[in-house]
C-alpha positions in Angstrom: -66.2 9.9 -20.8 -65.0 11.3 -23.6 -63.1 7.9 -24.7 -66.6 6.1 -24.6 -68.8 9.0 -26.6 -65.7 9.3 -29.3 -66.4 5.2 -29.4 -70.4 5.3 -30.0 -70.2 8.1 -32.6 -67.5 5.7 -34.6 -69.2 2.9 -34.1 -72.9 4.9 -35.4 -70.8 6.2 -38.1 -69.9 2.0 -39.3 -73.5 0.9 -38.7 -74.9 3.9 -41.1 -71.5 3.1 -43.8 -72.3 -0.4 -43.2 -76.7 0.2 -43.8 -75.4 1.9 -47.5 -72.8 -0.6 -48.6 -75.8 -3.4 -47.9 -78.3 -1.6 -50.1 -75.5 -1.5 -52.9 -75.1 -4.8 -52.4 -78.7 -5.6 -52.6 -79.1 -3.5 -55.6 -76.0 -5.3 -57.2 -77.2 -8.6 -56.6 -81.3 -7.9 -58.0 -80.6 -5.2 -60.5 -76.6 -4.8 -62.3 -76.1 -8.2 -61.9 -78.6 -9.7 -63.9 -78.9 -6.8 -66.3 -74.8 -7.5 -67.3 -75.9 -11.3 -67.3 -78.4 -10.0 -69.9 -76.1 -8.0 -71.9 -73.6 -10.8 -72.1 -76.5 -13.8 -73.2 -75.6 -15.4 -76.3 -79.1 -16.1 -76.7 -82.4 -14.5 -77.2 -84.0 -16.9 -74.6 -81.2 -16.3 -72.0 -81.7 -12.6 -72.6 -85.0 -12.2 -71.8 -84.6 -14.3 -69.1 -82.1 -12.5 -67.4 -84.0 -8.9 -68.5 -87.4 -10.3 -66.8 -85.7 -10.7 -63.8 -84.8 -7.2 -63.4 -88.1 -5.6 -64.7 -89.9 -7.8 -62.2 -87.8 -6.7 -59.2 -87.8 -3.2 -60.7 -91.8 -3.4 -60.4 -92.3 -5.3 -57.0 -90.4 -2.3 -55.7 -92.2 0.3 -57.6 -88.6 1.3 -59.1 -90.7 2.6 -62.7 -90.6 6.6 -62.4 -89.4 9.3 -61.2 -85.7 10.5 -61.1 -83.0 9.5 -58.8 -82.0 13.4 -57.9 -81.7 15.2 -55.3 -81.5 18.9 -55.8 -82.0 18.8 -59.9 -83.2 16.5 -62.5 -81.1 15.1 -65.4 -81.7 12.8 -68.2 -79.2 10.5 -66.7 -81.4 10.2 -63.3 -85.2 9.7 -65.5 -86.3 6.4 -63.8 -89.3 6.8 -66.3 -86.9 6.4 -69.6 -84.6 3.5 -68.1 -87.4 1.4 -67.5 -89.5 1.6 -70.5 -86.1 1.5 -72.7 -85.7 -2.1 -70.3 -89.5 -3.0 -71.1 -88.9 -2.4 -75.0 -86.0 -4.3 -75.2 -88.1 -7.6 -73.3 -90.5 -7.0 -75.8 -88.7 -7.2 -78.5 -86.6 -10.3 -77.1 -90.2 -12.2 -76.9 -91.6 -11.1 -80.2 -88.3 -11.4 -82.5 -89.6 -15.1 -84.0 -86.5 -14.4 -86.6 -84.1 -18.2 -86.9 -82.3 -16.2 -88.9 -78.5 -16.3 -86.7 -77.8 -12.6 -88.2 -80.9 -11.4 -87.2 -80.6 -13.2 -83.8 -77.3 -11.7 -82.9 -78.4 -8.2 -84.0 -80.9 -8.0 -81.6 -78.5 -9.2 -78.8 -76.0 -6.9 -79.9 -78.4 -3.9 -79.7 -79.3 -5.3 -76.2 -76.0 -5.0 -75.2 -75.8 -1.5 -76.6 -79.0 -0.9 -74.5 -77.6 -2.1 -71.0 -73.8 -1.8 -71.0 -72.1 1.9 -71.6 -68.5 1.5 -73.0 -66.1 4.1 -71.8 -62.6 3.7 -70.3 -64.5 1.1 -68.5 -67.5 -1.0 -69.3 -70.3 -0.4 -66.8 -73.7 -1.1 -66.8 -76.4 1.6 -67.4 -78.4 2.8 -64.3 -79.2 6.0 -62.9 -77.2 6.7 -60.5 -78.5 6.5 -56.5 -81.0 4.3 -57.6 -79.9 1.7 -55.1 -81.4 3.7 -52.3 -84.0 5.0 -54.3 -86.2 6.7 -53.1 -85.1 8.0 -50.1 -82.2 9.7 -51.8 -82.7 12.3 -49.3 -82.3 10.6 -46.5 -79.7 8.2 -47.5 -77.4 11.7 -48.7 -77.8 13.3 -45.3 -77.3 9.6 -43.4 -74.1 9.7 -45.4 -73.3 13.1 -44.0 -73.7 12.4 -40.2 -72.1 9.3 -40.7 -69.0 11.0 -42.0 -69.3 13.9 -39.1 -69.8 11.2 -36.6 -66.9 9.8 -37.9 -64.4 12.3 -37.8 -66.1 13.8 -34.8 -65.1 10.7 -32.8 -61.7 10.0 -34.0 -60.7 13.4 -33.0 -62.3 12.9 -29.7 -60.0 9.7 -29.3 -57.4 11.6 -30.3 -57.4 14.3 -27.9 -58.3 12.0 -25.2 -55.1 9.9 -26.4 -52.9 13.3 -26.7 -54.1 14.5 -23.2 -53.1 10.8 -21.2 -49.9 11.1 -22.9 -49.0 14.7 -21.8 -50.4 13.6 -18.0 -48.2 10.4 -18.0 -45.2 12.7 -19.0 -45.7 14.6 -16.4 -46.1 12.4 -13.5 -43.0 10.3 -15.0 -39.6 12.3 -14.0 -37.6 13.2 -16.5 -34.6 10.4 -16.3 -32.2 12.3 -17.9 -32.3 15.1 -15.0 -32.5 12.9 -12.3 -29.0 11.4 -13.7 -27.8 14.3 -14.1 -28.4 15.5 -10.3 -26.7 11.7 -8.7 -23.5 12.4 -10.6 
């Protein structure tokens, strides 16, 4: 019995780790993708292209305010800021009517500023937990019974395990006593 309930909270545990790593995906494939596909356009058209996609996602899942926190609000987690610093940057890809190629290229590069942070390593600039945003909550307490469920189950496995071996040991005699004894 306790084999099976050590089984269903492992396998809870995978759905709920399984549920999280879908919405990152998700979020990867509608939001950080196309932003870094933005930052890296080599031009203006491309750019806003890319951007447009994002702030139309951004709005269709009402992604435009608030902050991504649980307990206490940073600057970092401001949904409000990200967005309107992502709508001023698509406005400023459809008005710039520059040919000038320096020009051009500054705004890109600016762009780039915007939506990429450079650091030890080059990531793209998102509040962070927005992928399950807004049930941050939730997804933060999922996590937790996912990971108790988890380690609740492999010990249960484990001491099931532990318990068969000690019962085979003892119903197995000991073969180096029962040599002993026939000498």
């Amino acid at each position: 019995m306790k084999n099976a309930f050590g089984v269903i909270l492992i396998l809870i545990s995978l759905v709920i780790f399984g549920m999280r790593i879908s919405k990152g995906i998700q979020f990867k494939q509608n939001v950080i993708g196309y932003l870094k596909r933005a930052a890296d356009a080599n031009t203006i058209e491309l750019a806003e292209k890319e951007l447009t996609k994002v702030i139309d996602f951004l709005e269709a899942k009402n992604l435009t305010s608030g902050y991504t926190s649980i307990f206490y609000q940073t600057p970092d987690e401001d949904l409000d800021y990200w967005y309107r610093n992502l709508k001023a940057s698509q406005l400023e890809l459809q008005q710039l009517e520059s040919e000038s190629a320096l020009e051009r290229t500054n705004v890109l590069i600016k762009l780039r500023e915007t939506l990429v942070d450079v650091g030890e390593k080059t990531k793209v600039t998102v509040p962070k937990g927005l992928a399950v945003y807004p049930q941050n909550l939730l997804w933060a307490l999922l996590m937790l019974a996912a990971v108790t469920s988890l380690g609740v189950g492999i010990v249960l496995l484990v001491m099931e395990y532990e318990k068969k071996q000690k019962k085979k040991a003892k119903s197995t005699p000991d073969r180096s006593s029962t040599t002993q004894t026939t000498q």
